[in-house]
Wavefront OBJ file of the C-alpha trace (Angstrom):
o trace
v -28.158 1.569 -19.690
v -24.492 0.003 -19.556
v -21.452 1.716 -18.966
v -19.055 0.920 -22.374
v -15.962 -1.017 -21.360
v -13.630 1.140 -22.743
v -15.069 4.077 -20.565
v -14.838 2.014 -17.527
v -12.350 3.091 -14.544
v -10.094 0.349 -13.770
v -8.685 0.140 -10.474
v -5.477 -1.953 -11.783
v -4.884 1.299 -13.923
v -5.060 3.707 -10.922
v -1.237 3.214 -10.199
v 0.931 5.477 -7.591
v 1.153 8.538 -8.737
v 4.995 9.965 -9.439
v 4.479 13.312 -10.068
v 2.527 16.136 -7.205
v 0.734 19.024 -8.227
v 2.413 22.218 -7.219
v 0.082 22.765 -4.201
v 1.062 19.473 -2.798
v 4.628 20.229 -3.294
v 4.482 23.221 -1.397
v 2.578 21.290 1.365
v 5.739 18.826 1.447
v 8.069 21.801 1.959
v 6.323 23.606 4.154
v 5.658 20.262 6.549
v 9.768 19.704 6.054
v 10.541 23.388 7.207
v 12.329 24.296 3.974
v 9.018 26.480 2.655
v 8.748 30.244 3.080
v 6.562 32.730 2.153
v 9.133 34.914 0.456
v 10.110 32.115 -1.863
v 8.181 32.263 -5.824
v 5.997 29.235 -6.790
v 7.764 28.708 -9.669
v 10.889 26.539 -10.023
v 10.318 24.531 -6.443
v 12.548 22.150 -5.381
v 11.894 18.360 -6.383
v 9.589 16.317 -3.759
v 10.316 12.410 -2.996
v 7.615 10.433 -3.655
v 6.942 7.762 -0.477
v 6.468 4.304 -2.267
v 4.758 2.175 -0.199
v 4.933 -1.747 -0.650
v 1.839 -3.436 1.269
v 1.610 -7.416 1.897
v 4.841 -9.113 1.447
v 5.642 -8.847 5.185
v 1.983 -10.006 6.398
v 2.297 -12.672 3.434
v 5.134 -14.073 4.929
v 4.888 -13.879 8.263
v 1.368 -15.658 7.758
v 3.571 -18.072 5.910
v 5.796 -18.943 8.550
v 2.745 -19.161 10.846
v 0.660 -20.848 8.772
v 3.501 -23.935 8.353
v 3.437 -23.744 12.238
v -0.236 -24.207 12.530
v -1.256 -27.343 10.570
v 1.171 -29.538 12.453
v -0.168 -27.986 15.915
v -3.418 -28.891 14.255
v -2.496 -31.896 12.607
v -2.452 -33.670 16.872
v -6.500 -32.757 17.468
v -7.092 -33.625 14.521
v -6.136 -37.010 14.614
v -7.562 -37.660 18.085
v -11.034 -36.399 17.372
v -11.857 -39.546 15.002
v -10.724 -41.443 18.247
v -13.269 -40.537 20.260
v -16.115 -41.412 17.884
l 1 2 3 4 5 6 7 8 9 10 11 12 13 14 15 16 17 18 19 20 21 22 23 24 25 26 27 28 29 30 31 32 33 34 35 36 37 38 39 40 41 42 43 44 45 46 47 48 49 50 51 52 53 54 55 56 57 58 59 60 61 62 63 64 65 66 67 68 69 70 71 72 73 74 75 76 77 78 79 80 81 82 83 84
């Protein structure tokens, strides 16, 4: 039997999340040294949340190589039909 489509998980809707649970704040504090155990769980400090953007370096580095590479190639190229 099918899965319906509006019960589907979508991996394009699975953003970053913005917001951590109180247990993962505390694990931020605690690995920045500003957690103790005398301190209440309630009314924690606000966490930064590490955004990570992945591929625009590679992408364009690859760019920059790949415009290198097809005149390097471009020279064998053009002698293999010669020595047919």
């Amino acid at each position: 039997m099918s899965l319906h489509p509006s019960l589907r998980v979508d991996k394009a809707g699975a953003s970053q999340r913005t917001v951590f649970s109180r247990v993962e704040r505390i694990k931020e504090l605690m690995k920045k040294g500003q957690w103790s155990d005398e301190k209440t769980v309630t009314n924690l400090p606000k966490t930064k949340v590490a955004r990570v953007k992945a591929g625009k370096k590679k992408a364009k580095e690859a760019a920059k190589e790949g415009d290198a590479k097809p005149a390097a190639a471009a020279k064998p190229a053009a002698a293999a039909p010669a020595k047919k």
